[in-house]
Wavefront OBJ file of the C-alpha trace (Angstrom):
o trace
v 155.946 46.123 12.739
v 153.884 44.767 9.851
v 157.296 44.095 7.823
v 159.013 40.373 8.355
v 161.965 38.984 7.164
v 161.969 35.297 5.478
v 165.447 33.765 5.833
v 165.328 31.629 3.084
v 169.607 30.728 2.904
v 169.265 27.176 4.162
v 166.623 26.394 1.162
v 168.068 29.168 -1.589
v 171.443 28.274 -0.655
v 170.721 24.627 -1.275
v 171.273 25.000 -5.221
v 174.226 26.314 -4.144
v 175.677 23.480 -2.142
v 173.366 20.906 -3.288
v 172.033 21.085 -0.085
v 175.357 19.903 1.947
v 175.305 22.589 4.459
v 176.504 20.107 7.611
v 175.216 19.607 10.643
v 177.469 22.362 12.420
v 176.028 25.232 9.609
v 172.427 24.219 9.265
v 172.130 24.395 13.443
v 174.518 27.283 13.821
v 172.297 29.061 11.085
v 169.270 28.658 12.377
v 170.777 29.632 15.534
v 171.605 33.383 14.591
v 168.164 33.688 12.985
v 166.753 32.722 15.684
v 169.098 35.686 17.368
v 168.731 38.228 14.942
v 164.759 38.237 15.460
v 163.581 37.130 11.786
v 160.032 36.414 12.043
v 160.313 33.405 9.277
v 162.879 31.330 8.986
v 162.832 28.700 5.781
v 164.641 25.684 7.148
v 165.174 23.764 3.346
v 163.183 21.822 1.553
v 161.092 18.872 1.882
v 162.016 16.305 -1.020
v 161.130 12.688 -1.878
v 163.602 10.935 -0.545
v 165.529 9.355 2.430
v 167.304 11.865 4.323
v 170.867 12.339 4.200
v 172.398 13.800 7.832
v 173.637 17.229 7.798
v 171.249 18.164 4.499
v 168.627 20.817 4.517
v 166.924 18.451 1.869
v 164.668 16.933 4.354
v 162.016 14.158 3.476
v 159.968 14.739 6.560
v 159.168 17.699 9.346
v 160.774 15.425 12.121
v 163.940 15.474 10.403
v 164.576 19.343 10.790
v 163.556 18.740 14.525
v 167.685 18.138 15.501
v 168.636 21.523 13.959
v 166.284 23.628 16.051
v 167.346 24.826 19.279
v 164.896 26.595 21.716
v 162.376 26.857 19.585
v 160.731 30.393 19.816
v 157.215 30.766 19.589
v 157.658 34.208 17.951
v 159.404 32.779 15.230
v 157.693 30.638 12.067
v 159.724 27.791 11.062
v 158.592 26.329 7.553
v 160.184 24.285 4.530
v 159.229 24.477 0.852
v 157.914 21.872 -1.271
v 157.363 21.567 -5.305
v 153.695 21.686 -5.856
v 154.217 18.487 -7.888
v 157.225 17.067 -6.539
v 156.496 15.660 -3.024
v 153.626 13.315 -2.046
v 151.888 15.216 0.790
v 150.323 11.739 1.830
v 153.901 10.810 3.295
v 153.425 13.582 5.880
v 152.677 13.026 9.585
v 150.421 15.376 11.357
v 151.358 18.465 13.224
v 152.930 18.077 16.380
v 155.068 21.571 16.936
v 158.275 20.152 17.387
v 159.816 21.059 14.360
v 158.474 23.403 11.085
v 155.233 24.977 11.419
v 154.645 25.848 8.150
v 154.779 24.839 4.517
v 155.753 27.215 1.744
v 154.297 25.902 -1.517
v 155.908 27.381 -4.864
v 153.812 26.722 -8.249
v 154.145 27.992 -11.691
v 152.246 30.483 -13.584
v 148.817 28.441 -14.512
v 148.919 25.915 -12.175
v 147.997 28.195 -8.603
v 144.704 26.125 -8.441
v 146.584 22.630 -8.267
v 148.918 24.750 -5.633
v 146.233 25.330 -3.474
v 144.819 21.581 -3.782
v 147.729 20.829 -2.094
v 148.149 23.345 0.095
v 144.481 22.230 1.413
v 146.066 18.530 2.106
v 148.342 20.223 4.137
v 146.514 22.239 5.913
v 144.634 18.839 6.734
v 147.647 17.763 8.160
v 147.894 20.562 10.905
v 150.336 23.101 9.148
v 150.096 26.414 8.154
v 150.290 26.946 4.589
v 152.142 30.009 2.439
v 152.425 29.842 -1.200
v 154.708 31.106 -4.063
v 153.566 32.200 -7.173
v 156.610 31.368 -9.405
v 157.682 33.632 -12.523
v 154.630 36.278 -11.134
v 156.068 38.675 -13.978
v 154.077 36.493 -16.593
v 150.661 37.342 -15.120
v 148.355 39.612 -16.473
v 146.012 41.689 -14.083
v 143.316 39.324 -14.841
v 145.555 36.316 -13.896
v 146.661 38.469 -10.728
v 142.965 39.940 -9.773
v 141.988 35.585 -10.887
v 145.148 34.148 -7.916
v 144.142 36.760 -5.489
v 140.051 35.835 -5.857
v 141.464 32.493 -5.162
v 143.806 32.405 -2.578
v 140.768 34.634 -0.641
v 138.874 31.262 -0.098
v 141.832 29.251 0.854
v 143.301 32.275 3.296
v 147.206 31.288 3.499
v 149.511 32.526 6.237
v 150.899 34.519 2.367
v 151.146 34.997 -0.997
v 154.477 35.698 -2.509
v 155.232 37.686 -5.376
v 158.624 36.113 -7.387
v 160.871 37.442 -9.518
v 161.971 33.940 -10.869
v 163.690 35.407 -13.592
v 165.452 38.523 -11.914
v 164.030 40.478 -14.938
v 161.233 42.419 -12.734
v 161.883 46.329 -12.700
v 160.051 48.868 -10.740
v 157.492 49.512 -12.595
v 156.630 45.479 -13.308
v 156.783 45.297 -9.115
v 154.539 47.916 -8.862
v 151.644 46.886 -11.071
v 152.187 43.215 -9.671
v 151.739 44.448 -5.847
v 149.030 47.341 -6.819
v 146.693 44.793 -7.985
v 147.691 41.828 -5.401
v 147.063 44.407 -2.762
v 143.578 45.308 -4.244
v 142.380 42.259 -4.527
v 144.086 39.904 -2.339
v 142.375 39.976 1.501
v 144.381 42.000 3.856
v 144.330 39.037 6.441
v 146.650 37.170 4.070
v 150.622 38.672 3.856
v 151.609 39.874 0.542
v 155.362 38.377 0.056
v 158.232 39.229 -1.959
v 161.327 37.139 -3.504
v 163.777 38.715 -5.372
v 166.624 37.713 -7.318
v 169.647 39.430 -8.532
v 170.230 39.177 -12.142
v 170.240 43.285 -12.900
v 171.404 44.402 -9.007
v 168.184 45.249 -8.723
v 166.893 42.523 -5.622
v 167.274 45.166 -2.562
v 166.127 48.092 -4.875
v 163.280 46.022 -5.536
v 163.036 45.384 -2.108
v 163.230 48.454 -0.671
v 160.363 49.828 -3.310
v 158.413 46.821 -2.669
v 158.189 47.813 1.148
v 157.678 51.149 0.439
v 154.919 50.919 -1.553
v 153.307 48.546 0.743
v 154.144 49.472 4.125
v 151.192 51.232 5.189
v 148.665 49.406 3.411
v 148.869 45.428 4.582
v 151.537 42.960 5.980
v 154.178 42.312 4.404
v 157.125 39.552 3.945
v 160.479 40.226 2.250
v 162.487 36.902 1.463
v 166.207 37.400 1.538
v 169.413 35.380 2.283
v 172.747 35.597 3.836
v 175.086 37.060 1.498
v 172.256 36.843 -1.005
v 173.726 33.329 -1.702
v 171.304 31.703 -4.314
v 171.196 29.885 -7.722
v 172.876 31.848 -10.431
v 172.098 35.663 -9.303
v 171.786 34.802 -6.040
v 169.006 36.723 -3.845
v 168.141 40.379 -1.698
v 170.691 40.140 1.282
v 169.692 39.289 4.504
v 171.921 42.085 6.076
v 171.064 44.490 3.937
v 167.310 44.097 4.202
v 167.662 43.938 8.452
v 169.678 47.340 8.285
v 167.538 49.074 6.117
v 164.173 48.156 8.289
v 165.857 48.831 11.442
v 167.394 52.441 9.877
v 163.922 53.279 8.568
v 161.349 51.600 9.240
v 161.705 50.947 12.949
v 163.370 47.110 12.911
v 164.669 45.073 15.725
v 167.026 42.965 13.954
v 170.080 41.820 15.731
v 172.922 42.878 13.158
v 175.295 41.378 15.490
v 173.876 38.071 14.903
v 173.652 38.693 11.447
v 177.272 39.134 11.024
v 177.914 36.012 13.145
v 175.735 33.814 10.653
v 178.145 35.176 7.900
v 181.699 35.338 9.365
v 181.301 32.052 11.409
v 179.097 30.079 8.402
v 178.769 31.497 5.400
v 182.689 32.494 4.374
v 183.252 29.243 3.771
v 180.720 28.997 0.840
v 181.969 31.975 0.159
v 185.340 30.797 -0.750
v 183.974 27.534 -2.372
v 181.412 28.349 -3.874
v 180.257 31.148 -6.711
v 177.022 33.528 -6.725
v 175.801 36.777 -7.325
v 175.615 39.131 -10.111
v 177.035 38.441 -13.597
v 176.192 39.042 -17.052
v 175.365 35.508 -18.055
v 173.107 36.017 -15.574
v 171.886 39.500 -16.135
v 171.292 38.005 -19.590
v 168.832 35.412 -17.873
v 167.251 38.430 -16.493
v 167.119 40.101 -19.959
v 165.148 37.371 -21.380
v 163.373 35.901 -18.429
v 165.195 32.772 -18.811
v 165.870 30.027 -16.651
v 169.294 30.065 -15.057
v 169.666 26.245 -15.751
v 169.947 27.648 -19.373
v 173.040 30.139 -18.799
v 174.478 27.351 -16.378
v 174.471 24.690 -18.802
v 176.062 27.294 -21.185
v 178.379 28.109 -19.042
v 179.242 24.974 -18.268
v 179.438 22.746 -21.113
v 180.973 25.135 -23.257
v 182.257 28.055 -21.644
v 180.519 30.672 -23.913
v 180.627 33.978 -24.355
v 178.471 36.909 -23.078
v 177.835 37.601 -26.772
v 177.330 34.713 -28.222
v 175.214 33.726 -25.238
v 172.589 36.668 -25.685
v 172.244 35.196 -29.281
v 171.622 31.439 -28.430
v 168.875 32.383 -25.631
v 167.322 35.184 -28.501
v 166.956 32.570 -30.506
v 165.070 30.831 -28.246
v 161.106 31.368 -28.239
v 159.673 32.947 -24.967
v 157.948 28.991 -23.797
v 161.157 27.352 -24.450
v 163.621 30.341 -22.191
v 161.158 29.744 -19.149
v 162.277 25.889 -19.384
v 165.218 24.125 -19.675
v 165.565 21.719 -22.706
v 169.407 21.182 -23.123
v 169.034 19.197 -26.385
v 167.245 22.149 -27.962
v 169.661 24.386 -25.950
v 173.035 22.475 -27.647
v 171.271 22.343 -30.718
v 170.873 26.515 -30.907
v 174.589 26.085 -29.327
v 176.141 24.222 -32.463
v 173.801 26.550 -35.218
v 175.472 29.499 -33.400
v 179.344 28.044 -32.966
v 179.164 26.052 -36.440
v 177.995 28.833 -38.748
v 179.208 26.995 -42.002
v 181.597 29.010 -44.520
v 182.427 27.759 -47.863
v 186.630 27.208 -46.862
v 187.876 25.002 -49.237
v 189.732 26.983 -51.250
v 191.153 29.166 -48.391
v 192.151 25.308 -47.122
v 194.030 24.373 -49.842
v 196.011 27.604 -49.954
v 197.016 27.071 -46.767
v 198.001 23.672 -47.150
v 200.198 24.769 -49.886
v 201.685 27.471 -47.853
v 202.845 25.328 -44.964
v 203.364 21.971 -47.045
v 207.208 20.734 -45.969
v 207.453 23.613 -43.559
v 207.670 23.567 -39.857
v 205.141 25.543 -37.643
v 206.152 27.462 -34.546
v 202.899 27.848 -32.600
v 203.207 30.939 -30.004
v 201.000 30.541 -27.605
v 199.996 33.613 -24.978
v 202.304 32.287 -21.967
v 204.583 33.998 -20.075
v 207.360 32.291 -21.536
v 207.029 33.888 -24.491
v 208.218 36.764 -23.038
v 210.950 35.308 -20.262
v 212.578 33.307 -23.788
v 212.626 36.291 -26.163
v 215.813 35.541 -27.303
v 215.340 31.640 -27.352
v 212.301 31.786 -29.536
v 213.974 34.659 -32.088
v 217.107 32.851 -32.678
v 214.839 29.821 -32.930
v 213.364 31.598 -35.937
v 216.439 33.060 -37.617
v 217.773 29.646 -37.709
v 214.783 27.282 -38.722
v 212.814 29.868 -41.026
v 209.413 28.659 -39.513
v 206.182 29.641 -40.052
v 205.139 31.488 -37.018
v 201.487 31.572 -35.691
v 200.521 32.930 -32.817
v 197.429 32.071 -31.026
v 194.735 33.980 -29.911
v 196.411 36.527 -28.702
v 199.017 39.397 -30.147
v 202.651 39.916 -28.486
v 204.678 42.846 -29.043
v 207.490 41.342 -28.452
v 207.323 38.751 -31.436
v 206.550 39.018 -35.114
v 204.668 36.921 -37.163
v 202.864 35.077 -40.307
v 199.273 34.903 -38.663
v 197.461 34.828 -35.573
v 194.405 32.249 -35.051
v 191.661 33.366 -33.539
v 189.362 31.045 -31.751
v 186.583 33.108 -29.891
v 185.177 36.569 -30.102
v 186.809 38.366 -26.893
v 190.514 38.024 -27.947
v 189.586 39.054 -31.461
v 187.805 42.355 -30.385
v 190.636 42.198 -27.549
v 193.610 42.227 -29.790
v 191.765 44.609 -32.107
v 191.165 47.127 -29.652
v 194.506 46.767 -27.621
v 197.063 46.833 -30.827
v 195.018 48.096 -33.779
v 197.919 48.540 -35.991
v 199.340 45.715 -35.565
v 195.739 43.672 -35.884
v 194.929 45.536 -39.256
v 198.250 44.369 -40.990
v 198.282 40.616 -39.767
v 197.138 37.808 -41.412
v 194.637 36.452 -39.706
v 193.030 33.049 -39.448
v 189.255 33.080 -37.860
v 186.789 30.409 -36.816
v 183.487 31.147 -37.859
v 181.963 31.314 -34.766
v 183.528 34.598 -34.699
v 182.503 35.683 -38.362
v 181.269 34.308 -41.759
v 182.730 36.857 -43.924
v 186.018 38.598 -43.724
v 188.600 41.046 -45.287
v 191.552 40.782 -47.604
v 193.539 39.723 -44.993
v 191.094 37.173 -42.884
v 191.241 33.518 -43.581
v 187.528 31.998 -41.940
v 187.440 28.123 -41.473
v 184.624 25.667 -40.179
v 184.573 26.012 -36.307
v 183.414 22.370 -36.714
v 186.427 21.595 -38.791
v 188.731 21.776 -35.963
v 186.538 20.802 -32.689
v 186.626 17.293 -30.983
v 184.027 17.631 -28.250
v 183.958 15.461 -24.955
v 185.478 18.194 -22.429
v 184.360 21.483 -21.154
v 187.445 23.120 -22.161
v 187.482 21.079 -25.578
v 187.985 24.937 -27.409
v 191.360 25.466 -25.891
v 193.213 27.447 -28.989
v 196.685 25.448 -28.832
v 194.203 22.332 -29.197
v 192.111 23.494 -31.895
v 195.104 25.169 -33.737
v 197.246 21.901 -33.426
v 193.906 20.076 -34.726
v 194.449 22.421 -37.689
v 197.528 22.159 -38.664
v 196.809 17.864 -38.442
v 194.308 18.670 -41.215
v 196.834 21.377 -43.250
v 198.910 18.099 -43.074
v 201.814 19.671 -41.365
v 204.105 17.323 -40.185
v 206.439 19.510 -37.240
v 205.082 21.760 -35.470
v 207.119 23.469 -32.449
v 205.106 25.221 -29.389
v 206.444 28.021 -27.097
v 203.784 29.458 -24.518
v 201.995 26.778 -24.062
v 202.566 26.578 -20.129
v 199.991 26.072 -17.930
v 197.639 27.632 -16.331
v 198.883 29.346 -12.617
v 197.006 30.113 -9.908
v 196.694 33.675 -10.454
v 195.138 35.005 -13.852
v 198.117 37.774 -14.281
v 200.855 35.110 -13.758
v 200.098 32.766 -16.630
v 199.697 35.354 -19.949
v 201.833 36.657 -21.493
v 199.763 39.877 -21.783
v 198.020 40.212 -18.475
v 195.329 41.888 -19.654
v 193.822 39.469 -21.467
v 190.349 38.374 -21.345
v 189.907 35.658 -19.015
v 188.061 32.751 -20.704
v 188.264 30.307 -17.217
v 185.643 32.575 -15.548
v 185.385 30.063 -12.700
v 189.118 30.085 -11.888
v 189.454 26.229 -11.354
v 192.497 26.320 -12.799
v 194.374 23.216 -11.742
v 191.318 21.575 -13.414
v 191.722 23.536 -16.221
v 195.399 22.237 -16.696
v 194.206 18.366 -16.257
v 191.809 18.781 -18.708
v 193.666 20.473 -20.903
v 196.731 17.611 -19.845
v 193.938 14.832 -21.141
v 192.720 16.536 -24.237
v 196.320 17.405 -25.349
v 197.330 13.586 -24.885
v 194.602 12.431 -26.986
v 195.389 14.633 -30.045
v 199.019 13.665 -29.647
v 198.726 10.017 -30.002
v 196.053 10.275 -32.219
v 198.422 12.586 -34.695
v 201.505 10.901 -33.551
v 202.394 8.788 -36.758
v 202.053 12.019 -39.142
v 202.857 14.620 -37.161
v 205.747 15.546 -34.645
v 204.834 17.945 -31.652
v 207.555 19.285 -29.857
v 208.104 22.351 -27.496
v 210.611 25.081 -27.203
v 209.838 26.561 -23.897
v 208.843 24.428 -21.343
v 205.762 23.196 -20.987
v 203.424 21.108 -18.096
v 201.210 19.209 -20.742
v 204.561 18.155 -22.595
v 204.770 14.180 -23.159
v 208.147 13.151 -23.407
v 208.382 9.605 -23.791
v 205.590 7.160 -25.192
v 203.751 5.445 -22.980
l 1 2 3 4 5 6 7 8 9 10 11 12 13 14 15 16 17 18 19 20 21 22 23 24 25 26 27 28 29 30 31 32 33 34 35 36 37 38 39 40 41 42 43 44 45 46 47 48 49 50 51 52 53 54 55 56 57 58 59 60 61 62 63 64 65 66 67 68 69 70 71 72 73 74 75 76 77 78 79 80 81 82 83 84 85 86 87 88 89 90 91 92 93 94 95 96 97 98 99 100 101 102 103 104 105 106 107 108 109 110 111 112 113 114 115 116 117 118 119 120 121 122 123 124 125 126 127 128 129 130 131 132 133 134 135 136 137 138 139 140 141 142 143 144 145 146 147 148 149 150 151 152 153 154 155 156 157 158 159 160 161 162 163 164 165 166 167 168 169 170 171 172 173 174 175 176 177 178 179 180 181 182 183 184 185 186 187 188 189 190 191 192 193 194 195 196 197 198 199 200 201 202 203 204 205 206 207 208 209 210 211 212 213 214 215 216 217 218 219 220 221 222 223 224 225 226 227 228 229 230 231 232 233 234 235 236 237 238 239 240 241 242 243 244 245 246 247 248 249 250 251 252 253 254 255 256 257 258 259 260 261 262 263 264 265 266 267 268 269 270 271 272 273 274 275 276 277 278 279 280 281 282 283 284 285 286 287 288 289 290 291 292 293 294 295 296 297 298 299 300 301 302 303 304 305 306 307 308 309 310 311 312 313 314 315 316 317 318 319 320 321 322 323 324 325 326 327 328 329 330 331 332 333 334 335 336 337 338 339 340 341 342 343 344 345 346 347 348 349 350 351 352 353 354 355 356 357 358 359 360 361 362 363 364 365 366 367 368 369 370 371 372 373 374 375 376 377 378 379 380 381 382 383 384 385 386 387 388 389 390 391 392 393 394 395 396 397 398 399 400 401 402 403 404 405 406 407 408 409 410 411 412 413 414 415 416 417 418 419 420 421 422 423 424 425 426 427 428 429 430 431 432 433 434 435 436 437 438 439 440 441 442 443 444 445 446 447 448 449 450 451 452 453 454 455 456 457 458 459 460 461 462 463 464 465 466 467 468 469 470 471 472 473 474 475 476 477 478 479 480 481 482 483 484 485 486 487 488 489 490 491 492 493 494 495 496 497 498 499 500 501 502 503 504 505 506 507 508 509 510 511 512 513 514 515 516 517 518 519 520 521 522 523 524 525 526 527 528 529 530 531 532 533 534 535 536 537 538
């Protein structure tokens, strides 16, 4: 068959785990390969540094020599390298005990400096196959120019990537068309694909259609696609569809081995795959270290993220530059409003009153009756935050982010047209008779990922309104399970990584720092019980 299968999970998957696979998974892995017949198998990388046992971030071939059992001859056994990111002089000659092979990866413009070192390689013994990173940029000249190239260095292959997971069908088509014309049939066209649109085995499958008949042909994939961000085309799913139609002879058996014995436990500790941050990546061919950092540092939104990476030119997407990126973060979150009279009137409004904040916990609903006779008897004035509850009636509801504003509007609509409302202006600028927009700025303290948390930022608030009680019911915790901790269980999830008991420490720290720093002018208390309560000073 003039179709192969590159197993790249031990060097994809390395983003993943930071390269931590263990000694047991890296061998075991290999193992199945091995098993399941795939012609290439991509051991990890090789890096600039001392190597760390039970690591597929190797420094030198003769460390991946423990993983490899029986070594098959029919099998190619490489490791990738950063064109400009490992000194080739610090590698030892050929000797067949470990990797064959060394897979090269470059970016658009710099294939000739690829090759350069692909040629001191090749010097060293090893065979040499090269990716051509973000290959969607090229133009036909650029392809027709890396082709013309790579014809006088002859590589083992040439690999066509989808860095950005933004390729469709008709980009992979004019990519391999002119690769294939061009590019010496001796030399194996290749094929990575990533995930961002659930489009990396469609592509896959199109890609060896188009090509089958016409040269040789590599298809990179990965167990349970795992891979930064998107993740990758699936190993299993690639094996079954060659061996279904296009006469395979991969061991599925072994396949399924690799995954149930090694990869559910990345699985279950680890996140990959498809997801619209990412699918946004893929809508603007933008790095994933972008979205990540995002999602990371500041939990945002689908929405707003699509506007920070627009705003973006094309150059500065394809990199990652996190000053510029929390730069276009703050211009997007801090859109400035003119609030100062809207402050004022507030501050009149609550001036010698106490404020009952409800928060969108379960308790809320469990201490109905608690929290109404509450009211009846103290006359409060009742906010409730970030989300609306049947159940309770109220002066306003603060809104902190965009998905439980267009939540609450399209879940209770009557309701959310009559209330009062008091916005951020990272959701809007301008508002109706009945919205009140302040400074997001005016309210933030940054330091923490989950530094937005609405009871935090409202509390922060009503510090500023100079309110001097304010009671809390709702304010819980976080559980385990989504559905158990709101309230309303169909509210939009903004812990999209579900770490919650790290959510609840966090929010535990940030909570204890606004309290002493508002403790002399301004008494917090709670009315339903709470896990981030303080009850005595420390």
């Amino acid at each position: 068959m003039n179709i192969k299968i590159l197993d790249c999970t031990l060097r994809d998957g390395a983003y993943i785990t930071n390269a931590k696979f263990g000694e047991a998974s890296i061998r075991g892995i290999i193992s199945q390969m091995q098993k399941a017949h795939a012609e290439v198998i991509e051991c990890g990388w090789l890096k600039d540094s001392p190597y760390e046992t039970g690591s597929t971030f190797f420094h030198i071939p003769s460390d991946v020599e423990g993983y490899i059992q029986e070594k098959s001859k029919d099998i190619l056994y490489c490791a990738m390298i950063d064109w400009d990111r490992y000194k080739v002089e610090s590698l030892p000659p050929y000797d067949g005990k470990s990797i064959d092979a060394i897979r090269v990866v470059f970016p658009h413009g710099r294939h000739r400096e690829g090759i350069s070192v692909g040629e001191k390689i090749r010097e060293r013994g090893y065979k040499v196959l090269f990716q051509a990173a973000n290959t969607l940029s090229y133009s036909d000249d650029d392809l027709r120019d890396l082709a013309e190239d790579m014809n006088k260095f002859m590589p083992v292959s040439v690999s066509i990537v989808d860095t950005f997971g933004a390729m469709y069908f008709e980009d992979l088509d004019r990519i391999a068309t002119v690769l294939d014309k061009y590019l010496d049939k001796k030399i194996n066209l290749g094929f990575h694909a990533h995930n961002n649109q659930q489009l990396a085995f469609a592509l896959c499958i199109d890609f060896i259609k188009g090509m089958k008949d016409k040269r040789n042909i590599i298809v990179d994939a990965t167990l349970s696609g795992m891979g930064r961000g998107a993740g990758n085309a699936t190993t299993e799913l690639v094996a079954n569809y060659l061996n279904r139609f296009q006469h395979g002879n991969y061991d599925m058996n072994a396949i399924m081995d690799a995954i149930d014995i090694y990869m559910q436990k990345y699985k279950e500790q680890y996140t990959w795959g498809y997801s619209t941050p990412y699918f946004i990546a893929g809508m603007y061919q933008c790095h994933v270290n972008n979205i990540a950092y995002l999602l990371t540092n500041h939990r945002t939104s689908a929405k707003d993220m699509r506007t920070i990476i627009a705003a973006l030119s094309v150059e500065e997407r394809r990199k990652y530059d996190y000053d510029l990126l929390e730069e276009k973060y703050l211009e997007n979150q801090g859109r400035h409003v003119d609030d100062e009279e809207d402050i004022e009137k507030l501050t009149n409004e609550f001036k010698n009153r106490t404020v009952l904040l409800l928060a969108p916990g379960k308790s809320i609903v469990i201490h109905k009756e608690k929290i109404e006779k509450y009211i009846k008897k103290n006359k409060p004035v009742v906010i409730a935050v970030n989300a609306i509850n049947r159940d309770h009636e109220f002066d306003y509801v603060f809104f902190t982010n965009r998905a439980r504003y267009d939540y609450a509007k399209e879940a209770y609509p009557t309701i959310f047209t009559n209330a009062n409302k008091i916005l951020l202006s990272n959701i809007r600028t301008e508002g109706n008779e009945k919205e009140i927009i302040l400074n997001y700025n005016y309210v933030v303290k940054r330091g923490w990922r989950h530094f937005d948390n609405a009871v935090i930022l409202c509390l922060r608030l009503m510090y500023k309104l100079n309110v001097s009680d304010v009671i809390i019911a709702g304010f819980d915790g976080f559980k385990t399970k989504y559905n158990e901790s709101y309230a309303d269980s169909s509210l939009p999830t903004l812990n999209p990584d579900n770490k919650w008991d790290e959510l609840n420490d966090e929010i535990k720290e940030i909570y204890e720092d606004l309290y002493w720093s508002v403790a002399d002018h301004m008494r917090i208390a709670f009315l339903t019980e709470s896990i981030f309560e303080i009850r005595e000073r420390k």
